[in-house]
N, C-alpha and C positions, 0 to 999 in steps of 0.2 A: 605707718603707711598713709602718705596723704592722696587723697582724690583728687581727681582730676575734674576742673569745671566740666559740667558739660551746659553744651552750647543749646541752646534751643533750636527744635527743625524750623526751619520756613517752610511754608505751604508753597505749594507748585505759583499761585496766583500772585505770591508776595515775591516771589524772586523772581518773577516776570517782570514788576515792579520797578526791583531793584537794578535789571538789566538796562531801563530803558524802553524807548521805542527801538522797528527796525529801521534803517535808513533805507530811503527810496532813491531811486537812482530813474533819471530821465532816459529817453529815449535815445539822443546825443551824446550822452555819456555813455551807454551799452553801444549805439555803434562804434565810438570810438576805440573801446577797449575792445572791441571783435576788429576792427579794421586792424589795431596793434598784431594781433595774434593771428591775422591772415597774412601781415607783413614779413612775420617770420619771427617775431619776438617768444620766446618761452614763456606759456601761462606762469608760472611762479614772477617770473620778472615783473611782468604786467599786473598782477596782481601786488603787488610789492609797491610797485609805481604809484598805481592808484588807490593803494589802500586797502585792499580788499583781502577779506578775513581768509578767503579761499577758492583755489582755480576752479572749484567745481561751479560755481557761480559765474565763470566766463567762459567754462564749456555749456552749460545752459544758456547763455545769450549767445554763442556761436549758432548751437542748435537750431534756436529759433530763428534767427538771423537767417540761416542758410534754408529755413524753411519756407519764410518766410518770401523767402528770394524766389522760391519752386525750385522745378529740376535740373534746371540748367547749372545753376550753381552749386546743388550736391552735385553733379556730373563732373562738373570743373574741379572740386575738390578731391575725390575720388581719381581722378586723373594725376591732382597735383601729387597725391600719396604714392601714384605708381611709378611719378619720374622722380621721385625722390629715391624710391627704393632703386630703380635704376642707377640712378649716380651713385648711391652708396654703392653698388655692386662693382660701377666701373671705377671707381675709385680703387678699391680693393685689388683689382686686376691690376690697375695701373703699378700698384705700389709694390705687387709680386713681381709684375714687368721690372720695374725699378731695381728692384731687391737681386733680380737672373742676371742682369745686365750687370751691375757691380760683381757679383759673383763669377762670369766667364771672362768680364773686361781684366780682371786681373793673372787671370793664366792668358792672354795673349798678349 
């Protein structure tokens, strides 16, 4: 039976180290990439775009961004959520609309 090396642990401090610093990101660049994803882009995309290791980092500069803004702007986004949900819904109608109307256009 032969062993297997074993590797030595690193210290929390040394594979800090090893990672690097973090990258910092300007102010210019965080509103750009929040401007991206109020345009209507999918955080993955946007993230993908610019690099970024993960959308949870562009829902945290949304945040701020909107907070930033005050309430006007949560208001407006809050709103944007509820016409969305709206159009999804009239969509759906529509399309069941669609679906009746093939269905009795062919028996007359």
């Amino acid at each position: 039976m032969s062993k297997k090396p074993v590797r030595p642990v690193k210290s929390a401090s040394s594979s800090k180290a090893a990672r690097g610093s973090r990258r910092a990101f300007d102010d210019e660049f965080k509103s750009e990439a929040v401007a991206m994803l109020l345009d209507g882009h999918s955080a993955p995309s946007v993230a993908e775009r610019l690099g970024l290791s993960s959308v949870n980092l562009l829902y945290r500069w949304k945040r701020e961004h909107l907070e930033k803004a005050g309430p006007a702007a949560t208001s407006l986004e809050a709103r944007v959520r509820e016409l969305e949900l709206e159009l999804h819904r009239v969509e759906r109608e529509r399309d069941i609309l669609k679906k009746a109307l093939a269905i009795f256009g062919r028996n007359g």
